[in-house]
C-alpha positions as CSV (number, residue, x, y, z in Angstrom):
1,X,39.5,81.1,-46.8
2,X,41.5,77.9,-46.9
3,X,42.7,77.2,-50.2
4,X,42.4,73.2,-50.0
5,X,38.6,73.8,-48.8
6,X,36.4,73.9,-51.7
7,X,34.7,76.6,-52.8
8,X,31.5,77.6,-51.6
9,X,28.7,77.7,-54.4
10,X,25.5,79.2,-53.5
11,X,24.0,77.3,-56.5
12,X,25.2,74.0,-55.7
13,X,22.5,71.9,-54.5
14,X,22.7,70.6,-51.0
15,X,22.4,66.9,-52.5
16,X,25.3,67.5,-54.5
17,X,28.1,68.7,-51.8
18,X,28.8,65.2,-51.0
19,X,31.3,64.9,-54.2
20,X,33.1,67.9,-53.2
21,X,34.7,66.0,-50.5
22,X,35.5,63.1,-52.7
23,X,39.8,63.9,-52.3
24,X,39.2,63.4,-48.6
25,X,38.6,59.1,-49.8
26,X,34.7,59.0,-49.4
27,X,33.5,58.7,-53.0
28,X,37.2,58.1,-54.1
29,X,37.3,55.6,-57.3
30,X,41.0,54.3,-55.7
31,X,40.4,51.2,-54.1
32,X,41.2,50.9,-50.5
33,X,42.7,47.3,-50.6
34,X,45.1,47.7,-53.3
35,X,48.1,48.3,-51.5
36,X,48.0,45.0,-49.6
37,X,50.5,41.8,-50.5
38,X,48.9,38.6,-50.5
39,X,50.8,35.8,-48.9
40,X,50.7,32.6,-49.6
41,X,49.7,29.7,-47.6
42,X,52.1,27.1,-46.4
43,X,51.0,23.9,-47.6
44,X,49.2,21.7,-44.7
45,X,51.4,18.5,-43.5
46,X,49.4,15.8,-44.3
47,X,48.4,14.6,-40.4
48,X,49.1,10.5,-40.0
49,X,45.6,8.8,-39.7
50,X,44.6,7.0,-36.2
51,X,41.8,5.1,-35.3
52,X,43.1,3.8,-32.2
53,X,43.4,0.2,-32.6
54,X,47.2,0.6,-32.9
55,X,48.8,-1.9,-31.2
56,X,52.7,-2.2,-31.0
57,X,54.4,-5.2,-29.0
58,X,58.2,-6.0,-29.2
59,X,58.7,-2.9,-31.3
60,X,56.8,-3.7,-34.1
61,X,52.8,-2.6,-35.0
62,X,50.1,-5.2,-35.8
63,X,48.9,-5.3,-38.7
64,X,45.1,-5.2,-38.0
65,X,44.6,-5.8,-41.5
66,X,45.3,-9.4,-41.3
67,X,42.6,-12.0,-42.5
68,X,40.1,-13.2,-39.8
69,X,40.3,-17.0,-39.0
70,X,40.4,-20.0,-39.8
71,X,43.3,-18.0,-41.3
72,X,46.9,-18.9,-40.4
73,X,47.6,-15.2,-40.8
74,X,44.5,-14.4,-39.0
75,X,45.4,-16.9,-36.3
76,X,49.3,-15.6,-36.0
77,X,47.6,-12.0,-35.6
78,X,45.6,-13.4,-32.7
79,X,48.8,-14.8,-31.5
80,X,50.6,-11.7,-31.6
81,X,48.0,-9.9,-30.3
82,X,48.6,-11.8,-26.7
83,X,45.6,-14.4,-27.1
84,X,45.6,-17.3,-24.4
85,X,45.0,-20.7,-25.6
86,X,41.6,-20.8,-24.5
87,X,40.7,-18.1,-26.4
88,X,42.6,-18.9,-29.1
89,X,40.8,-22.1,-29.4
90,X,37.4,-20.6,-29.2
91,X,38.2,-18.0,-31.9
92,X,40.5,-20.2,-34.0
93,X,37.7,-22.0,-35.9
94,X,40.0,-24.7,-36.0
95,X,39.2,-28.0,-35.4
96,X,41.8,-30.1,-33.0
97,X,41.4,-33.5,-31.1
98,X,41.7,-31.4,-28.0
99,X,39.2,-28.5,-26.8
100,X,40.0,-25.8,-24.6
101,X,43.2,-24.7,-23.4
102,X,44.6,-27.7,-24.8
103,X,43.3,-27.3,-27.9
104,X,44.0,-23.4,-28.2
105,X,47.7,-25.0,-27.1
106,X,47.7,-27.4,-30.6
107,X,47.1,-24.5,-33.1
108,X,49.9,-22.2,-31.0
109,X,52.1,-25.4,-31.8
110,X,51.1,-25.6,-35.4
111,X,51.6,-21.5,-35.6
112,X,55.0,-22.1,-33.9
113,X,56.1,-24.6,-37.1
114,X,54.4,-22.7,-40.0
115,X,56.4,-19.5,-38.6
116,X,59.6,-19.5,-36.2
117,X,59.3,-15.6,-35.3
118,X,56.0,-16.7,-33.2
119,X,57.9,-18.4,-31.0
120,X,60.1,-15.5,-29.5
121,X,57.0,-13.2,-30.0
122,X,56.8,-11.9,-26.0
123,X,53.0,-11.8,-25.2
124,X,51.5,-9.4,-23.0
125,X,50.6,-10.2,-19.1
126,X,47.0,-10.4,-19.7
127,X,44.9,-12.1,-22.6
128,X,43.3,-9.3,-24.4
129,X,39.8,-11.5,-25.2
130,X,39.6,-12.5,-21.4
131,X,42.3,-11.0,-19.0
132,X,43.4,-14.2,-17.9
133,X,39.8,-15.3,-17.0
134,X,40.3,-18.7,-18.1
135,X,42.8,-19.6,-15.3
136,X,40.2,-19.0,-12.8
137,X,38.0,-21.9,-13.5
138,X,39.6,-24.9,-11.7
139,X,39.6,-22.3,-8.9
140,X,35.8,-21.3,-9.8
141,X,34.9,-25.1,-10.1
142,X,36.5,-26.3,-7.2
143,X,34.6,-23.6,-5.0
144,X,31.1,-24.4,-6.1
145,X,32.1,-28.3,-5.8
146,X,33.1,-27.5,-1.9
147,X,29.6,-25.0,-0.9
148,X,27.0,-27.0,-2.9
149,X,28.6,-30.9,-1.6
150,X,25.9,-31.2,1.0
151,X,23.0,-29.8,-1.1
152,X,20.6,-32.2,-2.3
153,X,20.1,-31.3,-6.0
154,X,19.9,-32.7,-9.2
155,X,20.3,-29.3,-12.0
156,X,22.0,-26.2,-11.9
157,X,22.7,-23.1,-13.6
158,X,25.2,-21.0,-13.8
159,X,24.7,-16.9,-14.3
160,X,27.8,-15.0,-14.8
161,X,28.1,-11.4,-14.5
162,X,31.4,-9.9,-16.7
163,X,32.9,-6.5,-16.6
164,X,30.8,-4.5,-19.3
165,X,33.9,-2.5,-20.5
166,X,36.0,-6.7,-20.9
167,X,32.7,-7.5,-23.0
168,X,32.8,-4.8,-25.3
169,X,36.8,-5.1,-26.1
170,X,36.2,-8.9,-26.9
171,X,33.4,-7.9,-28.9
172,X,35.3,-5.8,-31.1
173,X,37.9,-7.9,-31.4
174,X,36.4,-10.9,-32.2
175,X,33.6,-9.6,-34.5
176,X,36.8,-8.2,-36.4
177,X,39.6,-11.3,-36.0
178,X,37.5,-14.4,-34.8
179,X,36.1,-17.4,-36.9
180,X,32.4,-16.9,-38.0
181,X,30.7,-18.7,-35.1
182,X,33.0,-18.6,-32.4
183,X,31.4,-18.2,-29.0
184,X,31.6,-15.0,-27.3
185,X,33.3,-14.8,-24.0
186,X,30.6,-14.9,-21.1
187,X,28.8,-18.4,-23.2
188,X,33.0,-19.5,-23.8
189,X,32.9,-19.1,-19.8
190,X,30.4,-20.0,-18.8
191,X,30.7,-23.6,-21.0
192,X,34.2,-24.3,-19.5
193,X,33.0,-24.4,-15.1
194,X,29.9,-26.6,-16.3
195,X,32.5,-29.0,-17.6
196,X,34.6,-28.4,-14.9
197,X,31.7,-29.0,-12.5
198,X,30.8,-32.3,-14.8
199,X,34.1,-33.9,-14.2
200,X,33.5,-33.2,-10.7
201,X,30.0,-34.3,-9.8
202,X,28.2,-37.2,-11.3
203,X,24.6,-37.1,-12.3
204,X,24.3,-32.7,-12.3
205,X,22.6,-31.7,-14.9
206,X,22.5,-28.0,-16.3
207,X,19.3,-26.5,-17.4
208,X,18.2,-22.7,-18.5
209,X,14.7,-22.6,-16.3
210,X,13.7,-24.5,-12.9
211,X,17.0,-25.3,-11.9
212,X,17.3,-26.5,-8.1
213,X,20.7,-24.5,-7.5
214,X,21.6,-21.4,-9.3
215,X,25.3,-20.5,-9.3
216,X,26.3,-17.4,-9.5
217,X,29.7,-16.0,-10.7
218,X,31.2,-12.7,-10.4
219,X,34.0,-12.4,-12.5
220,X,35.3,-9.0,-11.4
221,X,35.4,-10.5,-7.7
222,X,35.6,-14.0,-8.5
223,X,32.7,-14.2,-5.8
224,X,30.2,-17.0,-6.0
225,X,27.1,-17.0,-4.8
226,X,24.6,-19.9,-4.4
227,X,21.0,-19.6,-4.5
228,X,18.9,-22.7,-3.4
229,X,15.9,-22.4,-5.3
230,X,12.4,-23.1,-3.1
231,X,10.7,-26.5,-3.1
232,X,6.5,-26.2,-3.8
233,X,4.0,-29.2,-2.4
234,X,0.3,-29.1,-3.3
235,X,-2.3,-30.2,-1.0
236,X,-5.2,-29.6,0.7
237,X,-6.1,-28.6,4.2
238,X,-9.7,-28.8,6.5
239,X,-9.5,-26.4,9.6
240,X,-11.5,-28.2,12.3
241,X,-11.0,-25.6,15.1
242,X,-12.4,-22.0,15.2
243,X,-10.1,-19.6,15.8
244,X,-6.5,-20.5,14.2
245,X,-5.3,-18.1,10.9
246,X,-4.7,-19.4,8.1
247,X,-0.9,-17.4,7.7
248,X,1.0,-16.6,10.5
249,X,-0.7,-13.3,12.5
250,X,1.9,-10.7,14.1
251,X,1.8,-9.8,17.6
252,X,-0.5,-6.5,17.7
253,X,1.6,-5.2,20.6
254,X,5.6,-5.6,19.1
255,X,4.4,-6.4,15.6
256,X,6.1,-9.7,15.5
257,X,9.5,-8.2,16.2
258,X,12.2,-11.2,17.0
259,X,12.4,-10.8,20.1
260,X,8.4,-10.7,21.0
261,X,7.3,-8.8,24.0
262,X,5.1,-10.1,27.0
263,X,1.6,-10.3,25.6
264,X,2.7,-12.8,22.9
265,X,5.4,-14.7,25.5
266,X,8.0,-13.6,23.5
267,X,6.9,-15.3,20.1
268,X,5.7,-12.5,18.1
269,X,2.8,-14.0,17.4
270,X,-1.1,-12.7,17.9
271,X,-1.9,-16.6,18.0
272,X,0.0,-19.6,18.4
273,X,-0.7,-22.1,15.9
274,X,-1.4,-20.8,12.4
275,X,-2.3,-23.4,9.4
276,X,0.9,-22.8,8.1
277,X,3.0,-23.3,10.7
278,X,0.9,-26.2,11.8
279,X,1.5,-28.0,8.3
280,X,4.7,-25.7,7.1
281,X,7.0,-26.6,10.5
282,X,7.1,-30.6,10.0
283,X,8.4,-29.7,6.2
284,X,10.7,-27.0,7.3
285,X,12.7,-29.5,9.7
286,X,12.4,-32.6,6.9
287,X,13.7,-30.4,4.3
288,X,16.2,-28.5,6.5
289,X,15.0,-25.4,5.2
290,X,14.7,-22.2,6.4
291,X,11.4,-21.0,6.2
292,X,8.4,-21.5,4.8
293,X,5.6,-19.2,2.7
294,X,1.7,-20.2,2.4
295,X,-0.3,-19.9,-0.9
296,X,-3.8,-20.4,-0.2
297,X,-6.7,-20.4,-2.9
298,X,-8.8,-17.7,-0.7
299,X,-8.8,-17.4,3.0
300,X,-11.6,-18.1,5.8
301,X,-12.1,-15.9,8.5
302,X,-10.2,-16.8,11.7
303,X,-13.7,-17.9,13.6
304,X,-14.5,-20.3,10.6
305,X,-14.0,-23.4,9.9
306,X,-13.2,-25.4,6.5
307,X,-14.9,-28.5,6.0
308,X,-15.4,-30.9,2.9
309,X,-12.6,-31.9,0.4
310,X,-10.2,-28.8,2.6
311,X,-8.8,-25.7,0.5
312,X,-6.1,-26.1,-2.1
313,X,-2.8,-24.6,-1.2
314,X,0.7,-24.5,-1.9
315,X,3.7,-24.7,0.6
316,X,6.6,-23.1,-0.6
317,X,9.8,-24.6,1.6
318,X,12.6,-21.9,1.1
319,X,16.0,-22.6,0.7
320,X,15.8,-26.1,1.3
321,X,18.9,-28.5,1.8
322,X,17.3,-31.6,0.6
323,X,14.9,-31.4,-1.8
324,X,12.6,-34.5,-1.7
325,X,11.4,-36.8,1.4
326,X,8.3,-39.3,1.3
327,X,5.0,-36.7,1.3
328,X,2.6,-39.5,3.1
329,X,5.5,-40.0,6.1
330,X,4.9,-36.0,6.6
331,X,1.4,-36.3,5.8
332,X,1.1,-38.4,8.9
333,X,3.4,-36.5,10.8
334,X,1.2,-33.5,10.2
335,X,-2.2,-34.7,10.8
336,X,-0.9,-36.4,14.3
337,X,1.0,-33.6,15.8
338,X,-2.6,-31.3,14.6
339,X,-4.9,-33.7,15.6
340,X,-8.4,-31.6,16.1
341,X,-7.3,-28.7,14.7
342,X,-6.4,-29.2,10.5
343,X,-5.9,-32.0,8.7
344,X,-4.5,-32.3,5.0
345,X,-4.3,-34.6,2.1
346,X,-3.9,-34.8,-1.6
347,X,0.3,-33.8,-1.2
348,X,2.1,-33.9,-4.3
349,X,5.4,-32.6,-5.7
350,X,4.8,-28.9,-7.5
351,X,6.6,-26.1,-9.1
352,X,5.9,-22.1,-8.6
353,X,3.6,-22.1,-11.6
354,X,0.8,-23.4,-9.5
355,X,0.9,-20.6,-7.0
356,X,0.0,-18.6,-9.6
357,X,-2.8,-20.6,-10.6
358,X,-3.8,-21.5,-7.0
359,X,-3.6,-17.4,-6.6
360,X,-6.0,-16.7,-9.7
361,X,-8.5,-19.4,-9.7
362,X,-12.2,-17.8,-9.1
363,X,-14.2,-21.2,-7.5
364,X,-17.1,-21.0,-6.4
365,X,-18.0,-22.1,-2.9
366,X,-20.4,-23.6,-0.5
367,X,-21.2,-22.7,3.0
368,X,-23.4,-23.7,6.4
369,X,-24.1,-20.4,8.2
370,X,-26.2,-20.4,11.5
371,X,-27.7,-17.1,12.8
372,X,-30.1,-15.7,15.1
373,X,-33.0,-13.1,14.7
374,X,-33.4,-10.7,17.2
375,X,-37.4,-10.6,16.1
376,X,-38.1,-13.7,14.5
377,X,-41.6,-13.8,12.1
378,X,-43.5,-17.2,11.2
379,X,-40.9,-20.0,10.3
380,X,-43.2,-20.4,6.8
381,X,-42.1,-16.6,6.1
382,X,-38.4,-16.8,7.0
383,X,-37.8,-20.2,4.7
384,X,-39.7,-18.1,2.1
385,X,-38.2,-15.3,2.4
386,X,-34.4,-17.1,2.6
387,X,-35.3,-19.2,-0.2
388,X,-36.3,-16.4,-2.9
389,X,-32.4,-15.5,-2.5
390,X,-31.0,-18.1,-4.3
391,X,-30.1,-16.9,-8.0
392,X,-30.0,-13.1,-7.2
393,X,-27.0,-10.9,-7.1
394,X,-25.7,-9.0,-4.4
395,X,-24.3,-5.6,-4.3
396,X,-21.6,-5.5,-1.6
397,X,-19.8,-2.7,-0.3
398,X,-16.2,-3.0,1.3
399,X,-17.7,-4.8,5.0
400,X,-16.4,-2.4,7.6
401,X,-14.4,-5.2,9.3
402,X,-11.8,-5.6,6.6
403,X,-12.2,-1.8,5.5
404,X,-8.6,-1.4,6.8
405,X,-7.0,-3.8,4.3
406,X,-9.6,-3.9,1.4
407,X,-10.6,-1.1,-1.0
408,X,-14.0,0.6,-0.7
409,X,-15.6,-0.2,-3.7
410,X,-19.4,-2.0,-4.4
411,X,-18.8,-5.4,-5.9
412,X,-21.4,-7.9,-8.1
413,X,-21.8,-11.5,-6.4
414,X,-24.3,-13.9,-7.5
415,X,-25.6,-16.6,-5.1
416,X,-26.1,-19.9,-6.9
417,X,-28.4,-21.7,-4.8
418,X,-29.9,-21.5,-1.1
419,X,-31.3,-25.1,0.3
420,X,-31.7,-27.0,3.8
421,X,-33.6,-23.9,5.6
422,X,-34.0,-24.6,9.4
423,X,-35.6,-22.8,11.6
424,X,-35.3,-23.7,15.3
425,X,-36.9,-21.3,18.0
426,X,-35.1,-17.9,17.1
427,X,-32.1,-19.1,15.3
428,X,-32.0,-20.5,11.4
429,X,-28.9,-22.3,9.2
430,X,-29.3,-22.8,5.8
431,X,-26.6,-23.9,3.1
432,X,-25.5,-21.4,0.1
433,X,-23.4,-22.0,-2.9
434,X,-22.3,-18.6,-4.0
435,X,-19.5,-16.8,-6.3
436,X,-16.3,-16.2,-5.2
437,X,-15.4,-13.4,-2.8
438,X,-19.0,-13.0,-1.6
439,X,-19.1,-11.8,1.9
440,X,-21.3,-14.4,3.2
441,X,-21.4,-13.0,7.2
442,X,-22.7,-10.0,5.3
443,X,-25.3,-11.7,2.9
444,X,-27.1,-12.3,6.5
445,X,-26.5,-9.4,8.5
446,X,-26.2,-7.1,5.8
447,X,-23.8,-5.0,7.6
448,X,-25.9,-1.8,7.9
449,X,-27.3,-2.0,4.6
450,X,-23.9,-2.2,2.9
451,X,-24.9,-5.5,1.4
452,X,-28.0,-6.1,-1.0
453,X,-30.5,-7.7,-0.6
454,X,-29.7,-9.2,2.4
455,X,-31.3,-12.1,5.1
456,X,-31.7,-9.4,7.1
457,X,-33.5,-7.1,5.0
458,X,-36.1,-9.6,3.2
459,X,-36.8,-10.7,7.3
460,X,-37.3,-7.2,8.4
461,X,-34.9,-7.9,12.0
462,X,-31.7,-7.7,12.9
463,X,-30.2,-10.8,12.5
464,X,-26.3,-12.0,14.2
465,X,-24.4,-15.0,13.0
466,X,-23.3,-17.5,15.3
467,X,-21.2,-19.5,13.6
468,X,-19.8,-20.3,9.6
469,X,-18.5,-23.0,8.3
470,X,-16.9,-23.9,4.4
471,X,-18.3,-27.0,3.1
472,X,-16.6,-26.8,-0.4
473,X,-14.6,-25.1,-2.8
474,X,-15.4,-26.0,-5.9
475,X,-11.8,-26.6,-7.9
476,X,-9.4,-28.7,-9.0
């Protein structure tokens, strides 16, 4: 037996044997830890604080604790800190007989005598506010002077696009440093070429909406950019000739590609004449523009003509060189070079608003249809019957002829009034005032029962129109 095992006692209980091994450091009362040294810590070197607007120049740091300005300290530290005179003038909030550079120049002069060491302070290369952006503008102003000479215009204004990352330093510099109120950089800018541009052109006003150039400035680039804002002219039109479109109508064949093909001659055009070529091309040349868009209020078929007062539209002339011309001299020009085939009137000076309310306006309006029946019943039942229309309201499915550019859906249209039924032989006209966007074509035909009632259906025969025409729209 090993003497350092313990002894073996039958009438120990198993549950006890645990605490004979106690020497061997399992239920020892010694504790484990005590033999180790503690060490002390070395005290922590307290680290410098940095918030990273440390700024040192000619050896010395900034003290970003200076007062903001009006200050003279405030306005040394924007000295110091390598501010140009333009920006030093707009921050200053100092008020000098000058403005601008030369002003920012008369509060560096008064720094200069209230403390020597500014004088042989060496500034940085750029102006931290505006990277030297100020020296740009006689170069700025004399390029728009040069690309808008032979525009006709009477107001501008001027976008400017700045470096995000240049805005947000002068932000946090000024907010900090500046005079409450001083302007921030892209309005400071922005201010200095529209006085620069003043000097230069007499009678240019600036204005914030409807301006008739729009100048703008990249100052990353130095690019500029001119937009000539469209020219609108209100009027009416009548189409006296079947079969001219109201916009222009692309080639089917080459889809109006520029250089046509052989079915359209080569002028990538379904049809020659369009209304509004036939009143937009006289006002293109006048105004030197470039092209022209066509607002109509509604459209007429191609086959139908439009009679009365004519339909309101708006011409929009884009990019226009001059800007205004005598309306009645076009006018003339227009209904000569058209004669039989549109006429307009009403022409007055507009702005883009109008398109909008030319585009939205719901008038209702009145039509001349003539049709014939291929089965024609007693001329006292057909006036009946036509008659008894006026006042009821149509359901009208998507007509298969404009199913291609229209979505299929059933649509409500009342018909005002029906009048001046004539019947002659196997062929009948009557005039209708109805809401707008009926499908009049339909109201007769009833285009295989897509529209009802119908002519057609209250007649009991097939019935074919021959010819529509619109009398009126009632609006404006």
């Amino acid at each position: 037996m090993n003497p350092d095992e313990p002894e073996d006692d039958d009438n120990t209980p198993e549950e006890e044997e645990w605490q004979l091994y106690s020497t061997a450091g399992y239920a020892a009362a010694e504790d484990p830890w005590e033999d180790l040294v503690e060490v002390e810590d070395d005290k922590e070197e307290e680290e410098e604080w940095f918030d990273g607007d440390d700024f040192e120049t000619n050896g010395q740091t900034l003290d970003w604790d200076s007062p903001p300005c009006p200050a003279p300290l405030g306005i040394a530290h924007m000295i110091r800190l390598g501010t140009c005179n333009h920006c030093l003038h707009r921050v200053g909030g100092r008020r000098t007989e000058e403005t601008g550079e030369k002003g920012g120049a008369a509060l560096r002069a008064e720094a200069f005598a209230k403390d020597k060491e500014l004088e042989s302070f060496e500034a940085p290369d750029l102006c931290p506010l505006c990277e030297n952006l100020f020296e740009d503008v006689d170069n700025i102003v004399e390029r728009i002077v040069e690309e808008t000479g032979e525009l006709d215009h009477g107001s501008l204004q001027v976008g400017v696009h700045v470096p995000k990352d240049l805005i947000q330093e002068e932000d946090r510099i000024r907010t900090r440093h500046a005079a409450p109120g001083s302007r921030p950089l892209k309005a400071a800018f922005s201010e200095a070429v529209q006085t620069g541009v003043s000097a230069r052109m007499d009678g240019v006003e600036f204005v914030k909406e409807r301006p008739d150039l729009m100048i703008l400035i990249d100052c990353l680039t130095l690019r500029i950019d001119v937009d000539i804002r469209p020219v609108f002219i209100y009027g009416r039109y009548r189409k006296l000739d079947r079969g001219i479109p109201q916009t222009r109508w692309p080639c089917r064949a080459c889809r109006g590609r520029a250089e046509g093909c052989e079915a359209c001659e080569g002028t990538g055009l379904q049809y020659p004449d369009s209304v509004q070529d036939l009143i937009g091309e006289p006002f293109r040349l006048v105004l030197s523009a470039e092209d022209t868009s066509f607002h109509g209020m509604g459209r007429e078929d191609i086959d139908v003509r439009c009679l009365g007062r004519g339909r309101p539209f708006v011409l929009e002339a884009k990019r226009p060189k001059v800007r205004r011309t005598d309306l009645e001299e076009v006018m003339e020009v227009v209904n000569s070079n058209a004669s039989g085939k549109i006429e307009i009137s009403d022409l007055r000076w507009t702005n883009r608003s109008e398109v909008s309310r030319i585009k939205e306006t719901r008038a209702e309006k009145s039509y001349t249809i003539r049709f014939s029946i291929e089965e024609p019943p007693e001329e006292s039942f057909i006036v009946e019957s036509i008659s008894n229309l006026s006042g009821v309201t149509l359901e009208q499915q998507t007509p298969k002829r404009v199913s291609h550019r229209r979505a299929e859906k059933k649509r409500k249209r009342k018909v005002v009034s029906i009048d001046n039924v004539v019947v002659e032989d196997n062929e009948v006209q009557f005039s209708v005032r109805c809401e707008a966007g009926t499908y009049v074509k339909e109201l007769v035909h009833s285009d295989e029962g897509r529209t009802v009632p119908s002519v057609a259906g209250v007649l009991g025969s097939p019935c074919e129109v021959i010819w529509l025409d619109v009398e009126d729209i009632h609006a404006d």
